[in-house]
C-alpha atoms as a printed R data frame, in Angstrom:
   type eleno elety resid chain resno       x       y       z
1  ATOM     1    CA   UNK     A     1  95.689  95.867 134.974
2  ATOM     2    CA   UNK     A     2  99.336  96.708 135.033
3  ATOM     3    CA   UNK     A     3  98.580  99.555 132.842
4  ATOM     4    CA   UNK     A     4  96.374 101.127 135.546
5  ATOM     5    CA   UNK     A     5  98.846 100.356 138.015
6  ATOM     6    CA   UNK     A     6 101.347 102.137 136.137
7  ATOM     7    CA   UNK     A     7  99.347 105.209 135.877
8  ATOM     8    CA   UNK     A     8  98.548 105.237 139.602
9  ATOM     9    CA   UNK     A     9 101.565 105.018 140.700
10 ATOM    10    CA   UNK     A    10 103.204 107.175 138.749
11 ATOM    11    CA   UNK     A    11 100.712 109.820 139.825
12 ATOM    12    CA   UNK     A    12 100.855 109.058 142.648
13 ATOM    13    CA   UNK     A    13 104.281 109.555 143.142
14 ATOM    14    CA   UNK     A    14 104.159 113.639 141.150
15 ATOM    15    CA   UNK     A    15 101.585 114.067 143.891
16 ATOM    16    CA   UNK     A    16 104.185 113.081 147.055
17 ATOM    17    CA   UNK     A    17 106.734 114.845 145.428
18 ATOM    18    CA   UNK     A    18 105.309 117.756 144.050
19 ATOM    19    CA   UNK     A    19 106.623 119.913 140.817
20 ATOM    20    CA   UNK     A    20 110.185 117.927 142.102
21 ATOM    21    CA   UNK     A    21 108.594 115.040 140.535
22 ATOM    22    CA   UNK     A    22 108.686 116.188 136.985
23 ATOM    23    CA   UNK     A    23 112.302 117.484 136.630
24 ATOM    24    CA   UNK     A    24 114.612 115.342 134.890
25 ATOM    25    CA   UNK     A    25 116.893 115.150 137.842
26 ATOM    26    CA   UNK     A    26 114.708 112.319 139.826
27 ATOM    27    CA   UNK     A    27 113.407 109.043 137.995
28 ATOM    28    CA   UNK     A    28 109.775 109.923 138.629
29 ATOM    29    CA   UNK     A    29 109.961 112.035 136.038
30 ATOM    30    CA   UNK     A    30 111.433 108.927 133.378
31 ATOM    31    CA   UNK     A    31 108.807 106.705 135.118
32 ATOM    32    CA   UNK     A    32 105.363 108.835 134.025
33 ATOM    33    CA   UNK     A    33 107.119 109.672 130.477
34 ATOM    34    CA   UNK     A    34 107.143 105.867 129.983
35 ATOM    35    CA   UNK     A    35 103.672 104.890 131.274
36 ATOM    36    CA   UNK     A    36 101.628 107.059 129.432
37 ATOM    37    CA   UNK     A    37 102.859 106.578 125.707
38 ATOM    38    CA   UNK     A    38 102.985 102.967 126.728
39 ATOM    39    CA   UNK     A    39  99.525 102.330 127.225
40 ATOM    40    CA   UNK     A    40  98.536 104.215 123.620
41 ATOM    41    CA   UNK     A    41 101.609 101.925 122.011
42 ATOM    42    CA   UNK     A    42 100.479  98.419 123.992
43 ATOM    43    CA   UNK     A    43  97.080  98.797 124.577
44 ATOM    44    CA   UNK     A    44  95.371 100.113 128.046
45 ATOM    45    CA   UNK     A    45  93.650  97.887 130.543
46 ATOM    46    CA   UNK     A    46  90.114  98.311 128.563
47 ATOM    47    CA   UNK     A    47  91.635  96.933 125.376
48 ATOM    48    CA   UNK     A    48  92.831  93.532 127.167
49 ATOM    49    CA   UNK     A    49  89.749  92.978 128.865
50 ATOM    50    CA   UNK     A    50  87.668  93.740 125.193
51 ATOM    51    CA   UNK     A    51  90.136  91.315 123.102
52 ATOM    52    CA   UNK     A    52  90.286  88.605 125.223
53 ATOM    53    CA   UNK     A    53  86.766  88.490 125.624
54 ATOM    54    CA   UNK     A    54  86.762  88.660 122.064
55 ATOM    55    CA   UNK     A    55  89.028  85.840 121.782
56 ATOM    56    CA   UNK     A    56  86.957  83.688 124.334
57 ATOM    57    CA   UNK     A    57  83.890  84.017 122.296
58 ATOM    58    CA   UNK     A    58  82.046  86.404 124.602
């Protein structure tokens, strides 16, 4: 879930801010750089839910 939280918000916040969001001058920017590569590198929110069903025995 915090994955798709992450992703959200992070859009959400370009989409306030505009093309200001995505200089290097404001954190937003640093923010979305972060939560995308993060989900490939940790898993997204469809991965968790798979493996620990997996590990329940569903």
């Amino acid at each position: 879930k915090l994955s798709e939280v992450a992703e959200l918000s992070t859009n959400e916040a370009i989409q306030m801010h505009g093309g200001i969001g995505m200089t290097d001058e404001y954190d937003i920017g640093f923010f979305i750089k972060r939560a995308r590569p993060a989900q490939t590198l940790f898993g997204d929110n469809s991965y968790h839910t798979d493996r620990f069903a997996l590990l329940s025995g569903y």
